[in-house]
C-alpha positions in Angstrom: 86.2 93.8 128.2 86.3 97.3 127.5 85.9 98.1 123.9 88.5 101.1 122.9 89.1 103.1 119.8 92.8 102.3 119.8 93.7 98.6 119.6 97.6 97.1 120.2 100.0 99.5 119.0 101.9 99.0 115.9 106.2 99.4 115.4 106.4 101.4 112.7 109.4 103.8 112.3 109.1 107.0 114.3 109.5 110.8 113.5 110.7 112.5 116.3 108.4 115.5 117.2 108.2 117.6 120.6 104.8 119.2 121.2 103.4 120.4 124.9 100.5 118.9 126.1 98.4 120.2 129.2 99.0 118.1 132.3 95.1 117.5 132.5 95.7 115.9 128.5 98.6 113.7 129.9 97.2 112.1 132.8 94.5 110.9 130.8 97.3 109.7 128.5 98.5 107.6 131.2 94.6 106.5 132.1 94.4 105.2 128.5 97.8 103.5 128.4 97.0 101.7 132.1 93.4 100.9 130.0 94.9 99.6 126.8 97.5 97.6 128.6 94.9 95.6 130.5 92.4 95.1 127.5 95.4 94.3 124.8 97.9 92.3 127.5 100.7 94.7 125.8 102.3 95.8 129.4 103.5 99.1 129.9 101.9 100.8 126.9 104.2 104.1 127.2 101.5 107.4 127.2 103.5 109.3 124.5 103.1 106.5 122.3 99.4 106.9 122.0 100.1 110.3 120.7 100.2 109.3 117.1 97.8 106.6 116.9 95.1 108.5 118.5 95.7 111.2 115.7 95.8 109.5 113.0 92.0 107.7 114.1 91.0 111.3 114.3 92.0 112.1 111.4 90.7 108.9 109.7 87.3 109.8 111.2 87.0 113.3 110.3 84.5 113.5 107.3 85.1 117.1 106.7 89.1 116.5 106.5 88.3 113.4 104.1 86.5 115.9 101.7 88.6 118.8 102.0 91.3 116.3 101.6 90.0 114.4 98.7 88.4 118.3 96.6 92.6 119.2 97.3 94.0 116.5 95.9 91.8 116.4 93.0 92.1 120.4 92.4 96.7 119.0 92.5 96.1 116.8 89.9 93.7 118.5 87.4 95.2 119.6 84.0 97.3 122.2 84.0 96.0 125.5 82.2 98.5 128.2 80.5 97.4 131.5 80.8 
């Protein structure tokens, strides 16, 4: 079985976005769909829904965003200083 970063796809409720996407980016959209289909037994993952999850791991991986994150939300909710 092949071991993918994405698992079955969760229905949570959607905010509608368009973006543009190189062709090369959405046929291996489709690839990963056709992948995660088989490994999950979801059928017909649609591509476009991959969008979001995929983004969100990256985002939830990214150590540098995490800190930069994390420094501005703690610089948000220090005291406030009157000048």
């Amino acid at each position: 079985m092949t071991k993918l970063k994405l698992g079955p796809l969760s229905d949570d409720k959607p905010v509608k976005v368009t973006v543009e996407i190189p062709a090369a980016v959405h046929r291996h959209l489709v690839a990963y769909a056709e992948v995660l289909s088989s490994s999950t037994g979801q059928p017909g993952v649609d591509p476009a829904k991959l969008i979001a999850p995929m983004i969100e791991r990256f985002m939830a991986t990214d150590r540098a965003f995490a800190k930069a994150r994390k420094s501005r939300a703690h610089l948000s909710s220090g005291p406030e200083r009157s000048g």
